[in-house]
N, C-alpha and C positions, 0 to 999 in steps of 0.2 A: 707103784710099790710103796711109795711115801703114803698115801692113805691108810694100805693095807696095814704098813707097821701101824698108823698114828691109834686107827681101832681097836686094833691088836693091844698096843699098849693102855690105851685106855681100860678096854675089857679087864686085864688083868691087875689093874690097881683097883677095879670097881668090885673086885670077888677077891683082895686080897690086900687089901690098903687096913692099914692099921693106925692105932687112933697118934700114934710118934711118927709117924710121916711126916713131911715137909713138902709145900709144891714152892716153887721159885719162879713166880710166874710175873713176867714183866715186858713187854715193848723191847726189840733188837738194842742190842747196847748199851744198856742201863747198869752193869756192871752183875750181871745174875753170872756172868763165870766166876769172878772175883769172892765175891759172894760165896760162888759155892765151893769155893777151894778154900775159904778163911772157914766154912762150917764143915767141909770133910777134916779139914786139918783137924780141929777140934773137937770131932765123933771117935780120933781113931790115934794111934800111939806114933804116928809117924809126926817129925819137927819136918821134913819140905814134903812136897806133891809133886806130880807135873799133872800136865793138860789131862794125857789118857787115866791117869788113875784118875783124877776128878771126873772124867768124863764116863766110868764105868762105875764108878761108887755113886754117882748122882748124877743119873741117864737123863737125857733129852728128851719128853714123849713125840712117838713120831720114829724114834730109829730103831724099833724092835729089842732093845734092849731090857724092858722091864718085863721081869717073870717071875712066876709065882714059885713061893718056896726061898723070895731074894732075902738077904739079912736087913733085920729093920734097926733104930729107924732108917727108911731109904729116904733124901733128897733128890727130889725130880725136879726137872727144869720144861720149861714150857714160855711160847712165845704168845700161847695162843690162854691168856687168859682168863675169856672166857670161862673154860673148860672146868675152874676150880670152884664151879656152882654145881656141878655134875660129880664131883670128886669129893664134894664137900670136906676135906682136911684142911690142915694149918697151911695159910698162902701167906708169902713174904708176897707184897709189890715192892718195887725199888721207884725211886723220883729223882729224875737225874732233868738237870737244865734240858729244856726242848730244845735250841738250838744245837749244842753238842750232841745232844741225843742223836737227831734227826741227819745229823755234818755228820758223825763215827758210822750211822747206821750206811749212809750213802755212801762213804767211803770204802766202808768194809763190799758193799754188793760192787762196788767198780772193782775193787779188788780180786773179786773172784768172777767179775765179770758179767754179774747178775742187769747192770744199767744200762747196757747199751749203749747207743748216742747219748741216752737221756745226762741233763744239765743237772747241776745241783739247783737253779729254781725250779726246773719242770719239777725235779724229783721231790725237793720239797711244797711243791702245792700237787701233788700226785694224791690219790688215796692213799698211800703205802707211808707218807711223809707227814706233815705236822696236821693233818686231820685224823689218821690213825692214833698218834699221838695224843691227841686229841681227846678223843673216843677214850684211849686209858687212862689218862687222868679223869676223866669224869667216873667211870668205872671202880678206880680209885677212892675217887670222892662219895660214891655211891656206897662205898664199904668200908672208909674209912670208921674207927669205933666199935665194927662187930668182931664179936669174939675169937673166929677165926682167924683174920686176917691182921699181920702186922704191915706196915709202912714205913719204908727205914730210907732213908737219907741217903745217898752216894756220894756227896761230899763231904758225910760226916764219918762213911766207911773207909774212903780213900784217907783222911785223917787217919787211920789204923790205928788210933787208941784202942789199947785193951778193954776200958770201960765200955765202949761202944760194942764190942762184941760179948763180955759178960753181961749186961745186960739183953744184948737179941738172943741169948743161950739161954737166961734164965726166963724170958718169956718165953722161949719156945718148951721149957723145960730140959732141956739137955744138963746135965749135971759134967761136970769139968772140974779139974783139980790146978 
C-alpha cells in the first residue's frame, strides 16, 4: 500500500505542483518536522501547531495525503530525496552532525521497533546508516548553489533566531508580517 500511496502522491504533485511549493527533503532526523512546523507556523495565522495539523498542512509523500485541488503553497516532506529532480520545485535539504543524525535515526527505528536485534554499530555500518548518509551529503553537495535548492543549517535552526527564519522565508519567497 505504501508504494501505491507513494505514486499516487507523486502523480499528483507532478499534474498539480505550483511554482510556491516547497519539498523538505532530507535523510531520517535531520530536523524536516521542526522545520516544517516553524514554516507552517509562518504560512498561516495560527501562534502554536501541534504534530497532526503539521502533518496535514505539509504531508509526507508516500501516505496518500497529497491531492489535487490542495491549497497552495503546499509543504511536502519527503525522505526520499532523490525524488525532487523528478518534482523539480524549491527543495530545502537540512545538514544536521552524521553522528547525531544517524544515533536519533536508530533510536527512533528501535523505538518503534523497526531494528530488531540489530546493534547501533551493525546499524550504523548498515546501508540504512552513515553510507546512506553518505550518499545525501554528496547529493547535497552535488546541488548545492543551484537555484532551486536551499541548504540550511539544523544547528543554526535549533538556535531559533528569527533572523534565521526571515531569511529561509524570504529566499523561499514567502511574505510575513
Amino acid at each position: 500500500m505504501k508504494k501505491l500511496n507513494f505514486l499516487k502522491d507523486v502523480f499528483f504533485l507532478l499534474i498539480s505542483k505550483t511554482s510556491s511549493d516547497i519539498l523538505v527533503a532530507s535523510y531520517p532526523k535531520t530536523g524536516s518536522t521542526l522545520l516544517r512546523k516553524r514554516l507552517v507556523l509562518a504560512t498561516t495565522d495560527s501562534s502554536t501547531i501541534s504534530h497532526k495539523i503539521v502533518n496535514n498542512r505539509s504531508p509526507e509523500i508516500g501516505h496518500g495525503r497529497i491531492q489535487i485541488g490542495r491549497r497552495s503553497p503546499m509543504i511536502i516532506k519527503t525522505h526520499n530525496w532523490l525524488i525532487s529532480g523528478l518534482l523539480n520545485i524549491t527543495t530545502i535539504l537540512t545538514v544536521r552532525s552524521p553522528f547525531e543524525t544517524v544515533a536519533s535515526y536508530y533510536e527512533y527505528r528501535c523505538r518503534i521497533g523497526l531494528n530488531g536485534d540489530l546493534t547501533f554499530i551493525e546499524f550504523w555500518r548498515s546501508k540504512m546508516g552513515i553510507t546512506l548518509y553518505i550518499k545525501y551529503l554528496e547529493f547535497i553537495k552535488s546541488n548545492k548553489g543551484k537555484s532551486r535548492f536551499i541548504v540550511h543549517d539544523y544547528d543554526k535552526m535549533l538556535e531559533g533566531t528569527e533572523n534565521f527564519f526571515a531569511e529561509l522565508l524570504m529566499e523561499l519567497g514567502v511574505k510575513c508580517d
